[in-house]
PLY file of the C-alpha trace (Angstrom):
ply
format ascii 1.0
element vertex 261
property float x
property float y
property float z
element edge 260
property int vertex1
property int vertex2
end_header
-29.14 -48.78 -53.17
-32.10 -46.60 -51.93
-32.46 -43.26 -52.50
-32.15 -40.95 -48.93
-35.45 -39.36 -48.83
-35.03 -35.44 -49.00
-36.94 -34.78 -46.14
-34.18 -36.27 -43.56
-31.96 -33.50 -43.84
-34.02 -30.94 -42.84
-35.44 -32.87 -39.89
-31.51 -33.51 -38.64
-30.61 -30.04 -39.09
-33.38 -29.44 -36.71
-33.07 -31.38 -34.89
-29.38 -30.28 -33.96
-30.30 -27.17 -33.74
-32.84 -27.69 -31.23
-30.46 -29.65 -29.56
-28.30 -26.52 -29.93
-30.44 -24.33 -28.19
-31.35 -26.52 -25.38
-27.88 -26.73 -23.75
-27.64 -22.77 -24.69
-30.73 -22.34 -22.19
-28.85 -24.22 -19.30
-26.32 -22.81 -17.02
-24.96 -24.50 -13.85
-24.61 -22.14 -10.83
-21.83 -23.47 -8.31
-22.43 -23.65 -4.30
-20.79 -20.52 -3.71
-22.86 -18.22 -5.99
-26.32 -16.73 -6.72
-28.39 -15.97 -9.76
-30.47 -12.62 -10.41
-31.78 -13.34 -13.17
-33.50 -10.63 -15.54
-36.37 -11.32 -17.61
-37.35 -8.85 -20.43
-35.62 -6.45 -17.76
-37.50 -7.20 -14.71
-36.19 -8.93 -11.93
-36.81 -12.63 -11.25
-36.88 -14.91 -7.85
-33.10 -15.23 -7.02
-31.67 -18.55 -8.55
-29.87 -20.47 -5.55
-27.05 -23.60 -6.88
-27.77 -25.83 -9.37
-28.54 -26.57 -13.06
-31.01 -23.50 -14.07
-32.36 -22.90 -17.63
-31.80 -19.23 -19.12
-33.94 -18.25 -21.81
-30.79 -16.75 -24.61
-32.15 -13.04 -25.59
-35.08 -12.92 -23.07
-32.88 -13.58 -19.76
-29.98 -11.85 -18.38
-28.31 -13.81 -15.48
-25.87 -12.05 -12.65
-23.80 -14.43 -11.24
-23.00 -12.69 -8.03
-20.01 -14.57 -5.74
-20.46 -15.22 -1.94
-17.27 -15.96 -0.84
-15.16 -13.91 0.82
-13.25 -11.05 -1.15
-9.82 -9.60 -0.27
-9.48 -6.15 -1.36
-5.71 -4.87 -1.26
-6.05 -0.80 -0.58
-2.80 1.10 -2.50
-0.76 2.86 -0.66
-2.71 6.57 1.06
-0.70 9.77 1.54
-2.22 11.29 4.37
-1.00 14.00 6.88
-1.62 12.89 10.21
-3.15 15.41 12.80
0.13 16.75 13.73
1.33 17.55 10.07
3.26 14.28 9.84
3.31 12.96 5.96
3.16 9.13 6.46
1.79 6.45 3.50
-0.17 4.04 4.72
-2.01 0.79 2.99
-4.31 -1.49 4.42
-6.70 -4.60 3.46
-9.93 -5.34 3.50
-12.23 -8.27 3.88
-15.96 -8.20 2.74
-18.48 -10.55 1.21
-22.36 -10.01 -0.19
-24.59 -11.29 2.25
-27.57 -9.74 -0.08
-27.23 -10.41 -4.27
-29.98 -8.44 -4.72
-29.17 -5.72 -3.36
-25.30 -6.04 -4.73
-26.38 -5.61 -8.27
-29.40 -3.51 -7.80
-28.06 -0.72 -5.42
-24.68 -0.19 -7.46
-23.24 -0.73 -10.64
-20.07 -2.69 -9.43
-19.93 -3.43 -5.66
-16.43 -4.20 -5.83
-14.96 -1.00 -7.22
-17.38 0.92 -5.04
-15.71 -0.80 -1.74
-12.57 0.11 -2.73
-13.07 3.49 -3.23
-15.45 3.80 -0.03
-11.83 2.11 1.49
-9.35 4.39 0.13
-11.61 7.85 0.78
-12.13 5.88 4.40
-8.23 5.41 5.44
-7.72 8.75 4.67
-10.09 10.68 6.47
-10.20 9.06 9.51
-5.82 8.60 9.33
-5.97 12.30 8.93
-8.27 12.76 12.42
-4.84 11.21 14.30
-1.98 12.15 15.15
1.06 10.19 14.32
1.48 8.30 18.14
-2.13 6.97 17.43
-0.91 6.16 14.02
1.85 3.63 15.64
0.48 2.37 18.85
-3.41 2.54 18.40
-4.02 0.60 15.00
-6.30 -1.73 16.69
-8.78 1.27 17.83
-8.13 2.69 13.93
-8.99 -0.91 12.31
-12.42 -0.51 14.23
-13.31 2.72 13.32
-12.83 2.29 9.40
-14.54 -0.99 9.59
-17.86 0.46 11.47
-17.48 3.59 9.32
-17.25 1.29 5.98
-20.04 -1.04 6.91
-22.29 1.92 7.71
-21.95 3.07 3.68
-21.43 -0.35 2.28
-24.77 -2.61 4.10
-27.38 -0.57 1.45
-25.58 -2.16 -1.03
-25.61 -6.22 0.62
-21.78 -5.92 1.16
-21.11 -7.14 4.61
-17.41 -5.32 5.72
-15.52 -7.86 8.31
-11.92 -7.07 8.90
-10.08 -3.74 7.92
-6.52 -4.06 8.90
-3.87 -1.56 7.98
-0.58 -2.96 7.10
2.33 -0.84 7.01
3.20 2.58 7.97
5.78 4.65 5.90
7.19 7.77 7.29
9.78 10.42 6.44
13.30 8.97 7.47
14.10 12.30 9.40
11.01 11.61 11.60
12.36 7.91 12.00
15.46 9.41 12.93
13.86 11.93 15.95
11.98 8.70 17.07
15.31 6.71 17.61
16.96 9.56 19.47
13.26 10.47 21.34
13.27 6.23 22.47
16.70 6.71 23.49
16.50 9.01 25.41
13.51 8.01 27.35
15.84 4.69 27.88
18.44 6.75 29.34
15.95 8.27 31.91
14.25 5.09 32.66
18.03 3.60 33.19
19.04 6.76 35.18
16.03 6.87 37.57
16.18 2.67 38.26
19.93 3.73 39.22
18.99 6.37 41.26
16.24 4.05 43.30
18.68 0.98 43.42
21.32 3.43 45.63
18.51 4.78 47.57
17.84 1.36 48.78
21.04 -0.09 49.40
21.87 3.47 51.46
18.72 2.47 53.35
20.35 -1.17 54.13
23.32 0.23 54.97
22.04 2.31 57.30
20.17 -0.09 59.05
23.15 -2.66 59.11
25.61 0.40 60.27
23.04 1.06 63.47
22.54 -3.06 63.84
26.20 -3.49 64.24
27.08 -0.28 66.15
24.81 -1.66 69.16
26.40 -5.20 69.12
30.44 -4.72 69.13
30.95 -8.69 68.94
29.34 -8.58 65.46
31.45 -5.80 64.63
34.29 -7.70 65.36
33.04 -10.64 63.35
32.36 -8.18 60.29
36.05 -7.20 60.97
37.87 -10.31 60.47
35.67 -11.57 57.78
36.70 -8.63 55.72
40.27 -9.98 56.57
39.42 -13.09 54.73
37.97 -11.70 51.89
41.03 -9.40 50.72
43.58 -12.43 51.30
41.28 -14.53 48.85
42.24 -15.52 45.58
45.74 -14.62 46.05
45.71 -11.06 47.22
48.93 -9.38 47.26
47.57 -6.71 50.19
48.93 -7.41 52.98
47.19 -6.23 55.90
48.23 -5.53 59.74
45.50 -5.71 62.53
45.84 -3.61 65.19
43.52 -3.45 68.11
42.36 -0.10 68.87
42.94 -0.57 72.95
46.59 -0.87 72.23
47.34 2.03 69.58
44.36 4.71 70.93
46.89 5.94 73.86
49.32 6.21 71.47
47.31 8.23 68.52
46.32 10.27 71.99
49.82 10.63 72.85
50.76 11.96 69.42
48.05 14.41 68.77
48.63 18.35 69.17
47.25 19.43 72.26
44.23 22.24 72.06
44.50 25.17 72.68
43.52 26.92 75.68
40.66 29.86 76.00
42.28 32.73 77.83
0 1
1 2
2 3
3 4
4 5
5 6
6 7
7 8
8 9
9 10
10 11
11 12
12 13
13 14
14 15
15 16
16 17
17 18
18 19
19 20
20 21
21 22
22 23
23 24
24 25
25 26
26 27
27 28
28 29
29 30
30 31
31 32
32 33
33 34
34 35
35 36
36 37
37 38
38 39
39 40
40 41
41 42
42 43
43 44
44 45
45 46
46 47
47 48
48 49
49 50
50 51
51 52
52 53
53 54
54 55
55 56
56 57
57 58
58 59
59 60
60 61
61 62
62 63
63 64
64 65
65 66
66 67
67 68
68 69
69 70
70 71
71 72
72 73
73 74
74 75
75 76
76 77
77 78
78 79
79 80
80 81
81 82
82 83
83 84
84 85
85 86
86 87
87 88
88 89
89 90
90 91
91 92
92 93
93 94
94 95
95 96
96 97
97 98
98 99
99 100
100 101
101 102
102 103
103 104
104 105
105 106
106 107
107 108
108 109
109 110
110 111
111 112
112 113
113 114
114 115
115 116
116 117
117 118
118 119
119 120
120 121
121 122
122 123
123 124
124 125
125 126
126 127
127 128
128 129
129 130
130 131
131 132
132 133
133 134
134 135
135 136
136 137
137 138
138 139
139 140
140 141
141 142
142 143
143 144
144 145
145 146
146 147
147 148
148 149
149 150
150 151
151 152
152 153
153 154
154 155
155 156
156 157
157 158
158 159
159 160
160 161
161 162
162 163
163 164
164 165
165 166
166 167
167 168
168 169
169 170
170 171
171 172
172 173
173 174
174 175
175 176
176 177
177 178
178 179
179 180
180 181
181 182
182 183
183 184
184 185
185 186
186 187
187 188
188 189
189 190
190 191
191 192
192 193
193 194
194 195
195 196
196 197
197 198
198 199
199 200
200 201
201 202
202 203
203 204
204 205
205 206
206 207
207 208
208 209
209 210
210 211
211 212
212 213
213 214
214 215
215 216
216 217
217 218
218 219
219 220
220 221
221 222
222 223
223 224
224 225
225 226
226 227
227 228
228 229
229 230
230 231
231 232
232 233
233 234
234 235
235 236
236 237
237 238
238 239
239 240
240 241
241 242
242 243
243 244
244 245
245 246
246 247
247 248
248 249
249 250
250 251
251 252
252 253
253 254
254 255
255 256
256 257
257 258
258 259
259 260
């Protein structure tokens, strides 16, 4: 057998190692990301998706994410306008609409919009009162978004939904809000009463005057309240008397008046 000349191992090692270093240089950005790539610290052209070669020790590559981020705020305890403690948490939805400026404008875009959300909620929470709080989180949701994109555009974060989730307050206040809805029940029930007599008074009034000016109808009215109570097996039994016959009578029997001197 041959000898293997000395020289081959070398070239092989080299080979490899070239080899090595090639697929070191390549990185593969996906659809949904950007490069900024850094090149003996100054910034390069942003790299868009695709295979991309990175230079190891002279390039530094940010791989900044474009999708849309869901940022869970922690629970706030704020004191509402009218000294109500209540903890309130919300979310937040944001994205980078600008890589550049996402990793040249701050040092972590993701921690600064959470704080920017937490210090947010509870300085504008604290601006209203608790009624607000409960009934108006629509007009709140708008005003932390407007006042969050305002800090957060510099930076190439793009704020599109703030939403606050749940409200915790005291039990006792719970408790004053039960009776305070109650009551306001009560008064609603109370004054619908009050109107529903009012009318039928009205409509009896104005059937009492339509059947005093037609006695034929009040006769009718008469003996159709007749049939009513001996429905159903009424045990009232009931004696009609014509008032022609027993008014002489009731005349008859009544004290006379007495006379003026």
């Amino acid at each position: 057998m041959s000898a293997v000349p000395g020289w081959i191992a070398p070239v092989l090692a080299i080979v490899i190692v070239a080899i090595a270093l090639a697929f070191a240089c390549l990185r593969v950005i996906q659809q949904y990301e950007r490069g900024v790539l850094f090149r003996f610290g100054r910034l390069r052209p942003i790299y868009g998706p695709g295979l991309r070669v990175v230079i190891p020790v002279v390039d530094k590559l940010e791989r900044v994410d474009l999708r849309v981020v869901t940022l869970t705020i922690p629970p706030q305890e704020v004191i509402t306008r009218d000294n109500v403690p209540a903890r309130v948490n919300a979310v937040v939805l944001f994205n980078v609409v600008d890589p550049e400026a996402a990793i040249m404008q701050v040092e972590n875009y993701a921690v600064a919009t959470s704080q920017i959300a937490q210090t947010t909620l509870r300085s504008v929470l604290g601006r209203a009162d608790l009624d607000t709080l409960l009934a108006h989180r629509e007009d709140l949701n708008n005003d932390l978004r407007e006042i969050m994109e305002v800090q957060t555009k510099p930076w190439g974060v793009d704020v599109s939904v703030v939403e606050i989730k749940d409200v915790e307050i005291p039990e006792q206040m719970q408790r004053a809000m039960a009776k305070e809805a109650e009551a306001e029940r009560e008064r609603r029930a109370k004054v619908i009463n009050a109107r529903g007599e009012l009318q039928a008074s009205a409509e009896l009034k104005q059937a009492a005057d339509t059947l005093s000016q037609s006695p034929a109808s009040l006769q009718l009215r008469y003996l159709q309240t007749l049939l009513e109570l001996g429905a159903d097996q009424n045990s009232t039994v009931v004696f009609p008397l014509p008032m022609d016959v027993i008014g002489p009578l009731i005349n008859r029997l009544a004290p006379p008046e007495p006379k003026d001197d």
